[in-house]
N, C-alpha and C positions, 0 to 999 in steps of 0.2 A: 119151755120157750118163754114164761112168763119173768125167769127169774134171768134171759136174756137180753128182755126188753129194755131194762133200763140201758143194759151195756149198748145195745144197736143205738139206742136213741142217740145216747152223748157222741158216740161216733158219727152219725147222721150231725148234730151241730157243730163238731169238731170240722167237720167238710166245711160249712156255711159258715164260720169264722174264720178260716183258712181263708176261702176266697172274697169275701169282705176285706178281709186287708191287701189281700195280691191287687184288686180295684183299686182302694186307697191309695196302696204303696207306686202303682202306675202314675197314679195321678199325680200325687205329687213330686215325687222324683225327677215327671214330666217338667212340675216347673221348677225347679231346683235343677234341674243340667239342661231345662231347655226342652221345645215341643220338636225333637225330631228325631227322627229313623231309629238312631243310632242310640238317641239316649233312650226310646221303647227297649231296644236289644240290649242294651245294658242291664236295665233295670229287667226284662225276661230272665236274661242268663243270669244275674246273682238271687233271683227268688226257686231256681231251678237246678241250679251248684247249690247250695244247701239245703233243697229236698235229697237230690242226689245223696250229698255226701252224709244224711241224716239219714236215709235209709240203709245206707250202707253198712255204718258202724254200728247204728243201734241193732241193726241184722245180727252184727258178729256178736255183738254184746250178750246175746239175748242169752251164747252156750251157757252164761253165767252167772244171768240173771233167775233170781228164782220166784219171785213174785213181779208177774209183769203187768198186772192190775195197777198194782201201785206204782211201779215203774211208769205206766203213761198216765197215772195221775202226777206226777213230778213235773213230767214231758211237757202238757198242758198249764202247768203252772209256771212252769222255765218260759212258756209262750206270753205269756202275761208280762213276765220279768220285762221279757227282750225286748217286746213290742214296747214296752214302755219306755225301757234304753235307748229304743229308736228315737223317741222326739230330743233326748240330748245330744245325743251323736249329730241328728240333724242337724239342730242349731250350732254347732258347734262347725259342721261342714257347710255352711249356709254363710258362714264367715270366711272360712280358708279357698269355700271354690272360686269368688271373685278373684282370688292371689293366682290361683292355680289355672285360671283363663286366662291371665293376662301372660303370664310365664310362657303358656306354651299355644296363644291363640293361631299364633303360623306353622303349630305343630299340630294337626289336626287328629293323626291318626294317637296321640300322644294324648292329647284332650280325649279320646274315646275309650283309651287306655284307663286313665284318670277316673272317667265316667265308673267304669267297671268295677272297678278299686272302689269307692265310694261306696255305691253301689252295694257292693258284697260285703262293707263294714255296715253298713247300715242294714239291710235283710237278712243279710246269713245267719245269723247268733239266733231269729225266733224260726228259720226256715230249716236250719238244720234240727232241731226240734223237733218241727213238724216233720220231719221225715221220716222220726222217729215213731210216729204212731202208730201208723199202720203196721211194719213188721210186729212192734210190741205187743198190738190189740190182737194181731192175727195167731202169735203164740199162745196168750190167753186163753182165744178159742179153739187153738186147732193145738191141741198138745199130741198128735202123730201125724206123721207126715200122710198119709191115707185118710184123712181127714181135710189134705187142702181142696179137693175139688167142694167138697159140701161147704167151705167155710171164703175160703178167700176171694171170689165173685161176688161172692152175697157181701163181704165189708167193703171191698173195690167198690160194687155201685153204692151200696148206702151211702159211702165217705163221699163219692163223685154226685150222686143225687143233692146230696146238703149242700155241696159246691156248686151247683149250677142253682140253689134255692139264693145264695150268697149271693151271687154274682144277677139273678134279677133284681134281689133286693137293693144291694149296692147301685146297681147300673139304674134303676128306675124309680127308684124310691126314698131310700136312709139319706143316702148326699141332697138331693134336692129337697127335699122335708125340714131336716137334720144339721147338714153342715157336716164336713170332713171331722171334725173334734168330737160331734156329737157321735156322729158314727163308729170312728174310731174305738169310743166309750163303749157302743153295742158290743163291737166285736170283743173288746175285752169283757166285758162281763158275762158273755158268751164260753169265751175262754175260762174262764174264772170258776163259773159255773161246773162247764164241765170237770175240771181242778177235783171239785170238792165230793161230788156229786161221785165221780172216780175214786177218790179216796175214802170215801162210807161202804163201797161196795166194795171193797179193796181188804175191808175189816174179815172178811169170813172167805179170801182168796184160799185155795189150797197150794200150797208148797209145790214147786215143780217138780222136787225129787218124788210126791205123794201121786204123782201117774206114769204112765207105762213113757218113755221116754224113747226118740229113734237113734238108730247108732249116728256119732258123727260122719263116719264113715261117707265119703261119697262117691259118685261116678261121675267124676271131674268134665270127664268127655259129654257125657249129656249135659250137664250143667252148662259147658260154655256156647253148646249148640243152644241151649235155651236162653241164655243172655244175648248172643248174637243177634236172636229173633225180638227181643225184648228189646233190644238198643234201637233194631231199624224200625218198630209198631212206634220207638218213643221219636225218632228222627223224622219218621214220615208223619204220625200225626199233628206234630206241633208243625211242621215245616207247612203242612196244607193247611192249617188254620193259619196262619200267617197268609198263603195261596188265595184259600176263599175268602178271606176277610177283603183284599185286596180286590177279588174276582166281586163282589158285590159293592164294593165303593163304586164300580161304575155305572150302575142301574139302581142305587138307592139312597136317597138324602143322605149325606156322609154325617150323622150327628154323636152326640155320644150313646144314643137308644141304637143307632144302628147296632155299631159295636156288641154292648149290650147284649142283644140282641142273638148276634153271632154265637156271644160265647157260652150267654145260656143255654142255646141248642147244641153247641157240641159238647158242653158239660155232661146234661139230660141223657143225649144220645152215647155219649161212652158210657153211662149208669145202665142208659136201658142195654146195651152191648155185654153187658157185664153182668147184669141180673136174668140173663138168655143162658150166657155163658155157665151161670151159676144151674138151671134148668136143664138144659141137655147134659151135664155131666154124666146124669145117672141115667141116661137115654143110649149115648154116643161113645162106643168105647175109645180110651184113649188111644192111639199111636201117631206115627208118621204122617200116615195119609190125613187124616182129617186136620192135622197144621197145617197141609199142602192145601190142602181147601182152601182153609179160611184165609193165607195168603193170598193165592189164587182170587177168590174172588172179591179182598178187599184190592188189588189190583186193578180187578175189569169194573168196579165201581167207579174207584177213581178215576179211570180212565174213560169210562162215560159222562162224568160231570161235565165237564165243559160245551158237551155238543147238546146235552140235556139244558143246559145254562143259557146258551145261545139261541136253542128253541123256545126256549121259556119266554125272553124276554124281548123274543121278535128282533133278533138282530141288534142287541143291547138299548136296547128303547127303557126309558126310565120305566120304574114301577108304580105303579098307584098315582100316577100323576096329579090325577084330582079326587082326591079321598081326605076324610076326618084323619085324626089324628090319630084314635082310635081306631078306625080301619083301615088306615096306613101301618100300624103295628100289627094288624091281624095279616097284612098283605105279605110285613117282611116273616112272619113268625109261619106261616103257610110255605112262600121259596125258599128261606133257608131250611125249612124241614126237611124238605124233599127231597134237593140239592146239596146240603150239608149232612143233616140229619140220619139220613136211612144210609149214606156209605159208614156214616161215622159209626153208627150201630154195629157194620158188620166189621166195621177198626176194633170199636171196643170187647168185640170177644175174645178177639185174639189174645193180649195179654193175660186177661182171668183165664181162657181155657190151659195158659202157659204152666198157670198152676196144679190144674189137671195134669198134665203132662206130666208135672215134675213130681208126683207121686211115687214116682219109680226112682226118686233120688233118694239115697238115705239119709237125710240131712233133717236139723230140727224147722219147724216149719215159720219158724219165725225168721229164722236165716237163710230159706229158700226165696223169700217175699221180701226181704231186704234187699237181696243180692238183684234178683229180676226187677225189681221198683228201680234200686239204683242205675242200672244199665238201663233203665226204659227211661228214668229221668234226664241220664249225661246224653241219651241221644233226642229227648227233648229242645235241651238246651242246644244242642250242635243244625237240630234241624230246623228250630226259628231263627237261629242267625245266618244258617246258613243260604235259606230262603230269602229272608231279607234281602242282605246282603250280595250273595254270591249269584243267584241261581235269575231273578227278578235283572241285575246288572249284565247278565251275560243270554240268558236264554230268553226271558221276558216269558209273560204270564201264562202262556198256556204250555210252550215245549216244557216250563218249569211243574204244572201240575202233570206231565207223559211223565218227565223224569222219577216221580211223586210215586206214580201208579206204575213204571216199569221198576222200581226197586223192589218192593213186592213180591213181586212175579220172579223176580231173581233170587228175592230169599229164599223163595218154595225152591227154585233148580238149585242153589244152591246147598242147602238142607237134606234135599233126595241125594244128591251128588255126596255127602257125607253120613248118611245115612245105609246102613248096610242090607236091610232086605229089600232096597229099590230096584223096580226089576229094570233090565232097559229100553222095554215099549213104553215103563210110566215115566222113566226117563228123555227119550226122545219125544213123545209128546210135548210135555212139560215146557222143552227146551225151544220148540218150534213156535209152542204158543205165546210162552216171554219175551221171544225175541220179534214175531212175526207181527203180533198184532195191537201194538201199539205206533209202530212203524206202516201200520197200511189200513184196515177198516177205522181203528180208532185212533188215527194221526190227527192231532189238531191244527196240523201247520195252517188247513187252509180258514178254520175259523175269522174272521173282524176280532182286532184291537181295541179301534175306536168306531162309535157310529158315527158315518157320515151321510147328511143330507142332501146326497147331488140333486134330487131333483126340488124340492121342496125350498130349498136357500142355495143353490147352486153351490154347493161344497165343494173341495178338492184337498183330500191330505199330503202336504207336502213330504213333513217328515213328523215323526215319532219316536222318543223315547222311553223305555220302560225302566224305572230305577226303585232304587228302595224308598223315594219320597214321591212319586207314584207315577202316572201315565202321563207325559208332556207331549202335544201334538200340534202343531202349527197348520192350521186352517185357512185355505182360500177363498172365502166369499163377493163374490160380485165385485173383486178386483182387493179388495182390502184382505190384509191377513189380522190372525187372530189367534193368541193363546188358550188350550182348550188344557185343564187340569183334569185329569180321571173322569174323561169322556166329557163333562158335562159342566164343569164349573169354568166358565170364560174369564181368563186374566186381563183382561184389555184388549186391544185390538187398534189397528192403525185406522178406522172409521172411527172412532171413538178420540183421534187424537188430538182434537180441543179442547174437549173435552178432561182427557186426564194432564195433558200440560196445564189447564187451571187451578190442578191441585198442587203446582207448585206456583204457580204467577200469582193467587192471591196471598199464602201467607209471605212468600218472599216481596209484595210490594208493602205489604203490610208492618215487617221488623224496618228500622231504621236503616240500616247496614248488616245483615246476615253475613257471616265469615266463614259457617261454618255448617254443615246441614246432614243431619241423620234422617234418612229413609226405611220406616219398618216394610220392608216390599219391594221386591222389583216388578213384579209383572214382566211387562213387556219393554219398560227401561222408561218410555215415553216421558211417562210422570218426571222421574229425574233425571231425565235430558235435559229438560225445559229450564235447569237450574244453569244449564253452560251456557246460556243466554246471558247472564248477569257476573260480576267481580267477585265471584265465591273464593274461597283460599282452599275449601274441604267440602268434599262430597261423603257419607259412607255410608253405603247402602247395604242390608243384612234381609238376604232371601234363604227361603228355608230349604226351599227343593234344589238342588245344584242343575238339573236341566232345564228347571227356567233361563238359569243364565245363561245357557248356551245357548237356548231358542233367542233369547232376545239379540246376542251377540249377532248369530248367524243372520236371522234375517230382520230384523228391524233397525237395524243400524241407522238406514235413510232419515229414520223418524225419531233417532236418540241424539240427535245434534254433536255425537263422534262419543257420548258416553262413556264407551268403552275402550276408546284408545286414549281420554284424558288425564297428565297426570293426575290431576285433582282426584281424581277418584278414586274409590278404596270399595270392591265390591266383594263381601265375605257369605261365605254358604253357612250362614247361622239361625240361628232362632234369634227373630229378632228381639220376642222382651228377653230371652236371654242374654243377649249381650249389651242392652239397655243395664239388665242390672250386676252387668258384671263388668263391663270394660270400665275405664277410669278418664275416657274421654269427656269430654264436654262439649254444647252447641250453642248453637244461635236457635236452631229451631230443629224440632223434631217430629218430623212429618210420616203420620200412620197411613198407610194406604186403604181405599177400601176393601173392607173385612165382609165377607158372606156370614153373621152372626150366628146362623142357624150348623154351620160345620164343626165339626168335633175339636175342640181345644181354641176356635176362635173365642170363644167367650171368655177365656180369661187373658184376652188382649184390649179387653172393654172391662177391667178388674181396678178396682183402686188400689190394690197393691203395682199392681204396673205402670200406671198414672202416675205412682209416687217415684218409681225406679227414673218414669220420664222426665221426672219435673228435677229429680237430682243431677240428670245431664246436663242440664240449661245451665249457659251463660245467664248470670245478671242481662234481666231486660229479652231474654228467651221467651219463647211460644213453645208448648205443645200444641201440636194441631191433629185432630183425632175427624179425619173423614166417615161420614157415614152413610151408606146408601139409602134413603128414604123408600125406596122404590122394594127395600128387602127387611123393613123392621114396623113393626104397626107401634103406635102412640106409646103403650107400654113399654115396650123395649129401647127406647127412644130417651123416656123419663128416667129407668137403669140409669142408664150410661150418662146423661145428663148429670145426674144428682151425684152419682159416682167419681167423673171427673170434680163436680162442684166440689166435695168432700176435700179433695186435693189443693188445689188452685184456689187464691182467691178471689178470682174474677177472670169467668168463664162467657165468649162473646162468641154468639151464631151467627152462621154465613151461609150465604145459600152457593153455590157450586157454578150453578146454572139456572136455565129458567123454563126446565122443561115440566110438561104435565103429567107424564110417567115414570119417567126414570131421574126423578131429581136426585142431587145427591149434595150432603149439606157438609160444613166444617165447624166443629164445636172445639174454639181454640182456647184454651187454659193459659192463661196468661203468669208471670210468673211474679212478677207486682201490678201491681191495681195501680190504675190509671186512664189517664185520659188521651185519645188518640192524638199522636201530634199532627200536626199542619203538616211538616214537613216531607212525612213517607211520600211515598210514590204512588202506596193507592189511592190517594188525593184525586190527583190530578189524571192517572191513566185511564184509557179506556180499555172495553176488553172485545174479542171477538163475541165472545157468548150471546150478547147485545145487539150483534150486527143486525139480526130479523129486525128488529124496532130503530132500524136506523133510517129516517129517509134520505138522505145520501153519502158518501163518504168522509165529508167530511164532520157528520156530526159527531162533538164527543159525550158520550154516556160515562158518567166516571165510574171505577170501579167498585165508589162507595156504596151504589145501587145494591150490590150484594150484601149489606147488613142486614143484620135481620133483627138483631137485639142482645142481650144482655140476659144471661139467663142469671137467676136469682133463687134463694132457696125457699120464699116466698112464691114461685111460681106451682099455681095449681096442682100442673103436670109432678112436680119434682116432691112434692109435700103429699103426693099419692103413692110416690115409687118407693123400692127398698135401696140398700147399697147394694154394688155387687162385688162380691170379695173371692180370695182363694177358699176362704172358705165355706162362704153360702154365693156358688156361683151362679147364679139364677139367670144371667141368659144362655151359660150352656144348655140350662133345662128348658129354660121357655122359650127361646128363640124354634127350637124346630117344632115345636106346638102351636103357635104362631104361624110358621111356614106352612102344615101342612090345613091349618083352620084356613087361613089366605086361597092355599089351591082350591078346599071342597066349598067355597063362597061364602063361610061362614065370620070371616073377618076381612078387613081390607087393609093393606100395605099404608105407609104416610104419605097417598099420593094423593092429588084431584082437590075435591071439597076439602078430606080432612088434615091435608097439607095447608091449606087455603086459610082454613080457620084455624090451624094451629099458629101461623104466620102472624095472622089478622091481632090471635092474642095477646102474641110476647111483641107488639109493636105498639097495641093500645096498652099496655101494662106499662109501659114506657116511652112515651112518644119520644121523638127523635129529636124535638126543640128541649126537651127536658132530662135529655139520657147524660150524666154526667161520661158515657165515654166520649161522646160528640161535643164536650161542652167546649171544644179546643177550634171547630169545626165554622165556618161562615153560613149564612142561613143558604146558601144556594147549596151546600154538602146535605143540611136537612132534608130539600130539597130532593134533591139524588135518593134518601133513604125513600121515600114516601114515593118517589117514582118507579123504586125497583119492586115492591110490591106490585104497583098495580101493572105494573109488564109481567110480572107472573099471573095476575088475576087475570090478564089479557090472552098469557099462553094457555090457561086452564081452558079458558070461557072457549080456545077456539078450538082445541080440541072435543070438545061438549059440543061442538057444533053450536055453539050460540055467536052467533059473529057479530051480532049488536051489542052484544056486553062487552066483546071483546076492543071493540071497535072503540067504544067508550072511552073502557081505561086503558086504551093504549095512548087516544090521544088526550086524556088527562094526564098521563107519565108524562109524554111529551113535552106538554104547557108548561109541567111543573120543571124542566130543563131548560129554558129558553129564557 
């Protein structure tokens, strides 16, 4: 054993490089075609096509290979090659895809097409490789086929152990610390390592022809009964991780830890599935029955998650609601064990026991673990997309985990049904329980969707979509409706809708003459409706989920000012920085909606690489306008995005939204040349509703100049503390939900109350408003205005604090200073 250990080891790391880059390779790819559905499936299915087709051949190869020590010391050094190939290839397609969005942007299923293409030129060449290992390593060790039950479980979970070691290290660690380049570096060196380390031991390999050797000879028929079972363990397993990734978005902070999270445990749980598998071997004789089993009862597992899931979480009620961030991780690493974990375990014997089973083929055994790896990889890849995709779009989330856990159960009848010493009572049974009891004890139909609050907010769910960019449900509260994303994240809402048409009435009074207006976000349309108010020439707004758009279409119309029946409009189901850095349009202004920071991939839409993409749409004399909800990011995360845009733009001007005490929400707009506000705009002179509380009668006007708030500088305290935030060290993916969940357990506070107050107070005495050269265009009553819309916020704070003397004060010092 001792002269094996080196060999376990590098296979053990060879796992944990493998999935450090499948992370990486997600990620960026993510930004390079775009943060949506379609380009995750993509980038799935070409890291899963050349495991596939890398297990396949190196399987065949192996009749002819005679030293496979050194063979996957090659393999691993061919990984180092490719991965490295990857970054020219990238940049190289980082140039052609903006040509290749534009050609075919009204051809969408063509763009997906495209995506995939890419895709598979850029993974395949180090993934077919790695496909390569496993059969190679497993002839090494197992030189007779009567030897695969002692050997190939025990490398299955080593390899899958190291892979879920990868995938916490990556998900929680090396990126955030590190930076994607730095990491990248690990996993090659990693690779690299194992290379060399494979090749010294590779010095004293024995000759294949120097041991007992099995015939090629095989029993075709068993074989293809055992890929069968191999294709549906690889269709069903990836298909439910895609299912429960989805099934926990909606009861758990949706961040990149969740994720994370997920995939560590299902990693973990196929290793520990596999190293059981590897244990009962020499307990459990091999035949028929015992595959029927462990079909069987990975079936009724699956088929009790959802109803275990819905108990769990008290009727999808959030988890950990008020917990550390720390025991918010303990909280998710506990449900998904449970819930994910312990079915996934009894998923992952099945494959390793496949190779038990296959002992009785005469075939070499490195060509048996090829052949079963590659059928269990092609129906990986068929059952993450087809989940996505197909099952999510048509049956929605739970009849799609029945489907999940009734294939299963149909493998085992159908296996007995071709299988020759099945008697017909194991038959009939079998057939009554596959078909029976998914369809009546364990039916999900009547399980909740979404939670709704009838009593607690008088809720009423109108309608509901389930799709592959996630759960869409349109909310009735206390008369107003409401866009609800994956249970729990609200898009806006028609109570809200002063609120978000301000997000288009200030920067549009603000540009001279706007012609032209990009919207990252639809929501609920509100935001840019408010723009068919005013002489626009272009609207084009790019949402990512396509059943927002319909939610908004169908029922909010009243409140989008005809949005959706306007020519002007051009409404695309895209990623919005992706088409920021891909289309060849140009604007007036380019208006971000607000972004929930703490949600998985929203961080790198607060990235100075995006900021840059936004600032090359602008017209001469353009805004970027980058909304932020104060009410969802503490000081820190605040300074990011600040100094980050600063980086970009040379003159960067904050605005406050509104003048509320708790859910402020501000506008940090990048301007595209430095300058001074002119007299002539329109936010001069308008008023706004926002204002109206502090009005004592209608006809007073409050101008909208009152929303200033200052000029942020790279001199400013905040900003000369913070870091950048880039694609490559994206630091409020990582701290924004550390943030969120310090906020819930009381241990941090949001930028709302006091430290809104005195963040205000700062960037206003840091530049008083008689002395800001952006005002220097401005009459002293506009000064004025600035110093009054302060203290109408100091006024709104003080009265929510219940201090009503303070409030009282500076509402009518704002006042004085108007009149």
């Amino acid at each position: 054993m001792s002269k094996l250990a080196p060999v376990i080891l590098i296979f053990f790391a060879s796992g944990v490089a493998g999935l450090v880059y499948e992370v990486l390779w997600m990620k960026q790819l993510g930004l390079l075609f775009g943060n949506t559905a379609q380009s995750v499936a993509a980038v799935t299915a070409a890291f899963f096509i050349g495991i596939a087709a890398g297990s396949y051949v190196w399987g065949e190869r192996l009749r002819h290979i005679e030293r496979p020590l050194r063979t996957y010391a090659w393999l691993e050094l061919g990984i180092v090659l490719a991965a490295l190939f990857y970054f020219v290839v990238f940049e190289a397609w980082s140039l052609v895809y903006p040509v290749l969005f534009n050609w075919f942007a009204d051809w969408p299923h063509v763009l997906v097409a495209a995506k995939l293409l890419l895709a598979v030129a850029l993974i395949c060449p180090a993934t077919f490789l790695m496909g390569g290992t496993l059969p190679v390593m497993g002839q090494y060790l197992i030189r007779e086929a009567s030897q695969l039950s002692r050997w190939s479980g025990w490398l299955y979970g080593i390899n899958t152990l190291g892979a879920a070691l990868g995938a916490v290290a990556a998900g929680f660690f090396l990126i955030q610390h590190l930076g994607f380049l730095n990491t990248y570096m690990v996993a090659l060196s990693i690779s690299f390592g194992v290379a060399v380390i494979a090749f010294l031991l590779s010095r004293n390999e024995i000759r294949a022809e120097e041991v007992s050797a099995s015939s090629d000879e095989a029993d075709e028929g068993g074989v293809s009964d055992l890929q069968l079972i191999a294709f549906v363990s690889g269709f069903a397993s990836l298909g439910l991780q895609v299912l429960w990734t989805r099934m926990f978005v909606q009861v758990l902070q949706n961040s990149t830890y969740t994720f994370a999270a997920i995939l560590a445990i299902f990693l973990l749980a196929l290793a520990v599935g596999a190293l059981i598998a590897r244990g009962i071997t020499g307990y459990v004789r091999h035949g028929p029955g015992v595959l029927v089993v462990l079909l069987m009862g990975a079936g009724v597992v699956v088929l009790c998650v959802p109803f275990v899931f819905v108990e769990w979480t008290d009727g999808l009620r959030y988890l950990a609601e008020r917990t550390t961030f720390s025991a918010y991780l303990s909280e998710i690493f506990l449900a998904v064990g449970v819930m994910v974990g312990l079915p996934t375990v009894v998923m992952g014997i099945l494959l390793p026991y496949l190779y038990r089973y296959a002992e009785s083929v005469a075939q070499k055994p490195g060509v048996i673990i090829g052949r079963l790896n590659a059928f269990n990889t092609v129906g990986a890849v068929a059952g993450s997309l087809v989940a996505g995709f197909v099952l999510l779009e048509w049956l929605g989330l739970w009849s799609s985990l029945r489907l999940m856990g009734m294939l299963y159960l149909l493998a085992a009848l159908l296996f007995l049904l071709r299988n020759e010493t099945t008697t017909r009572p194991a038959l009939t049974y079998v057939t009554i329980f596959a078909l029976l009891l998914p369809v009546s004890l364990l039916d999900p139909g009547r399980l909740p969707t979404v939670r709704i609050l009838a009593v607690e907010r008088d809720e009423a769910l109108l309608e509901v979509w389930e799709g592959s960019g996630g759960t869409v449900a349109v909310v009735k509260s206390n008369e107003h409706l409401r866009i609800k994303l994956n249970n729990w994240y609200s898009l806006g809402g028609s109570g809200a809708s002063r609120m978000e048409q301000m997000q288009s009435h200030l920067p549009i009074s603000l540009h001279p003459a706007p012609a032209s207006i990009f919207y990252l976000g639809l929501g609920t349309g509100i935001t840019a409706g408010a723009s068919m108010q005013y002489p626009v020439e272009r609207v084009t707004i790019a949402e990512l989920v396509g059943d927002v758009i319909a939610a908004s279409k169908k029922y909010f119309g009243p409140y989008t000012a005809g949005l959706h029946e306007d020519a002007r409009v051009r409404i695309v189901n895209e990623d919005g920085r992706n088409y920021l850095r891909a289309t060849a349009e140009r604007y007036d202004l380019v208006i971000a909606d607000l972004f929930i920071p703490w949600r998985s991939g929203v961080g790198y839409l607060y990235t100075k690489e995006h900021f840059e993409a936004g600032k090359q749409r602008l017209n001469p004399g353009g805004m970027f306008v980058q909304w932020i909800p104060l009410y969802q990011v503490t000081e820190r995360e605040l300074g990011i995005i600040a100094k980050s845009l600063l980086e970009v733009f040379p003159q960067v001007t904050a605005w406050r939204g509104d003048f509320y005490a708790n859910k402020p929400m501000m506008a940090l707009i990048g301007h595209l040349e430095p300058g001074p506000l002119a007299p002539a705009t329109s936010i001069v002179e308008a008023s706004t509703l926002a204002l109206q509380q502090f009005r004592r009668n209608e006809n007073d006007q409050i101008p909208v100049i009152a929303h200033y708030l200052g000029t942020i500088t790279s001199d400013h305290p905040l900003i000369e503390a913070s870091v950048l935030n880039t694609d490559d060290r994206p630091h409020i993916e990582y701290l924004a939900p550390q943030s969120h969940r310090e906020v819930k357990a009381g241990k941090e506070t949001w930028l709302v109350g006091d430290p809104l107050m005195k963040f205000m107070q700062g960037l206003q005495q840091a530049r008083e408003p008689t002395s800001d050269p952006y005002l220097a265009e401005l009459d002293e009553g506009m000064h004025r205005a600035v110093y009054a819309g302060l203290l109408f916020h100091i006024a709104s704070v003080a009265r929510e604090q219940d201090k009503d003397s303070v409030a009282k004060k500076a509402s009518e010092a704002a006042t004085s200073l108007l009149q």
